[in-house]
C-alpha positions in Angstrom: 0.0 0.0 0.0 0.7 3.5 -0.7 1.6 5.4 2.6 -1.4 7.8 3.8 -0.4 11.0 4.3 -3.7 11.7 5.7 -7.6 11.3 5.7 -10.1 13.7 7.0 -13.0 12.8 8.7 -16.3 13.8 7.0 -19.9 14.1 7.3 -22.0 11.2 7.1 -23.9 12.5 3.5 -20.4 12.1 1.7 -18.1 9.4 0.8 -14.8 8.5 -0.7 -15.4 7.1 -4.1 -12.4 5.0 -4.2 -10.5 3.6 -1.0 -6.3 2.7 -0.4 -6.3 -0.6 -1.8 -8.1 -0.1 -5.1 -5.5 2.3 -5.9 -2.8 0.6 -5.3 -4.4 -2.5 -7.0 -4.2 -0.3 -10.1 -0.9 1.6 -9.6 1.4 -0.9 -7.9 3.6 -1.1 -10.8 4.1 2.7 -12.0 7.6 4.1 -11.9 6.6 6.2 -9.3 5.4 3.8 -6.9 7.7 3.9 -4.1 7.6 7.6 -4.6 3.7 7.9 -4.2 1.9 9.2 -1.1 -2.0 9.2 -1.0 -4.7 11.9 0.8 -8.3 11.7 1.7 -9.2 15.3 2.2 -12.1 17.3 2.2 -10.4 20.4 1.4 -12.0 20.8 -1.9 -15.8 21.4 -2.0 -17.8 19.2 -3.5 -19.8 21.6 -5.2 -17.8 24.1 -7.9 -19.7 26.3 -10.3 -19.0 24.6 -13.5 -20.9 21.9 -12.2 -17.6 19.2 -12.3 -16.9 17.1 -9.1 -13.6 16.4 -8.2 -13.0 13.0 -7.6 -9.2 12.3 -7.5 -6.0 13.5 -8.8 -2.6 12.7 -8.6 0.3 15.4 -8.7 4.1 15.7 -8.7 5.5 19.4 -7.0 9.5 19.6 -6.4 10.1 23.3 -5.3 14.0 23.7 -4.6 15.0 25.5 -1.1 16.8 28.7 -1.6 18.2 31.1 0.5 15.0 32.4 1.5 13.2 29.1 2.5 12.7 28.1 5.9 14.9 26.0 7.6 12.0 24.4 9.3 9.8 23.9 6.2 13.3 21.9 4.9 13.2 19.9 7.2 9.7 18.9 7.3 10.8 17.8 3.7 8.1 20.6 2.2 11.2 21.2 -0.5 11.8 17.6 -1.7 10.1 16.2 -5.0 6.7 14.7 -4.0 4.3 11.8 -5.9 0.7 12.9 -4.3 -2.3 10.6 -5.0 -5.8 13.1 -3.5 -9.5 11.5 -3.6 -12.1 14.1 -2.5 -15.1 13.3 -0.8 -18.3 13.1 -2.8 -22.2 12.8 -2.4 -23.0 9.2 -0.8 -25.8 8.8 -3.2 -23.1 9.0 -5.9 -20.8 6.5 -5.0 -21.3 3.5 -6.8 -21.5 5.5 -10.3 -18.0 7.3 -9.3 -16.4 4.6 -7.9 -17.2 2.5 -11.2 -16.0 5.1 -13.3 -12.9 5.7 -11.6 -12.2 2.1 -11.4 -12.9 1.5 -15.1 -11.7 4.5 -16.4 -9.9 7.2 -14.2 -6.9 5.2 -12.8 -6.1 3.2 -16.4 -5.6 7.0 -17.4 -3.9 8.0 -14.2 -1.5 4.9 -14.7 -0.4 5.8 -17.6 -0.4 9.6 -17.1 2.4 8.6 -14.6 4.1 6.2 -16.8 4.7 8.8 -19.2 6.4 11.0 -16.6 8.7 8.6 -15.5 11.4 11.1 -15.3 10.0 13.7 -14.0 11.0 12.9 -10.3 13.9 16.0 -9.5 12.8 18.2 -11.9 11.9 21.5 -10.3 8.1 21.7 -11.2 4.8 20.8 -10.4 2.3 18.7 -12.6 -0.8 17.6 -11.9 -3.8 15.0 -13.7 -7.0 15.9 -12.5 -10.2 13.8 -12.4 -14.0 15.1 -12.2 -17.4 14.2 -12.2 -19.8 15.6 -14.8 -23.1 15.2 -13.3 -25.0 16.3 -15.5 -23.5 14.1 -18.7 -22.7 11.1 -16.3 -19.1 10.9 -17.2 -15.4 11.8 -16.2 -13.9 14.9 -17.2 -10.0 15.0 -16.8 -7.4 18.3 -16.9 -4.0 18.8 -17.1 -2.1 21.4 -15.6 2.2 22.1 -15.5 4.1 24.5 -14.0 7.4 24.7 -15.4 
């Protein structure tokens, strides 16, 4: 299993769509695995105004120290490269759906999202593959960000 960085407690009317072992199930094998960290967090709202949910993502952020960071923030490790797996807590009532979707769909992509950045671990930037819940069309929607 991935190590849990950690997992918020939430209300009884949400759920995570996915749990530890079904990810690891799917991304034991990525070049990143011994790398990778995973969060259940409610930091994210549910709710966004362009009626996506966010589901899960998974993330890689390396920002060097310089001579202006912290000492303290080095050594909580805050400036070493990071593999970050997040699932977000969704509406109970939605489960099943999600967690099918993700299952079938959203971690194949994930997987090889991370394959294809097998290198990327040392690089000094931050990547991220982003998975949501279209409600209203019943499907995934995914996004890509980088910054260099």
């Amino acid at each position: 299993m991935f190590p849990t960085r950690y997992k918020s407690k939430i209300p009884q009317f949400v759920s995570y769509p996915v749990n530890a072992k079904l990810i690891y199930e799917a991304l034991a094998d990525v070049p990143q695995a011994q790398s990778l960290t995973q969060s259940f967090s409610s930091y994210r709202s549910f709710h966004r105004n362009d009626g996506l949910i966010p589901v899960i993502s998974v993330g890689y952020m390396y920002l060097k120290a310089n001579r202006f960071t912290s000492h303290t923030l080095e050594e909580l490790g805050w400036c070493d490269p990071k593999w970050d797996i997040s699932v977000d807590p969704i509406p109970r009532t939605m489960k099943g759906r999600i967690t099918a979707l993700i299952e079938n769909h959203a971690l194949p992509k994930m997987r090889a999202w991370l394959c294809e950045r097998a290198d990327l671990t040392g690089k000094q930037e931050s990547q991220s593959f982003n998975v949501f819940y279209d409600e209203g069309r019943d499907e995934l929607k995914y996004r890509e960000h980088r910054h260099p």
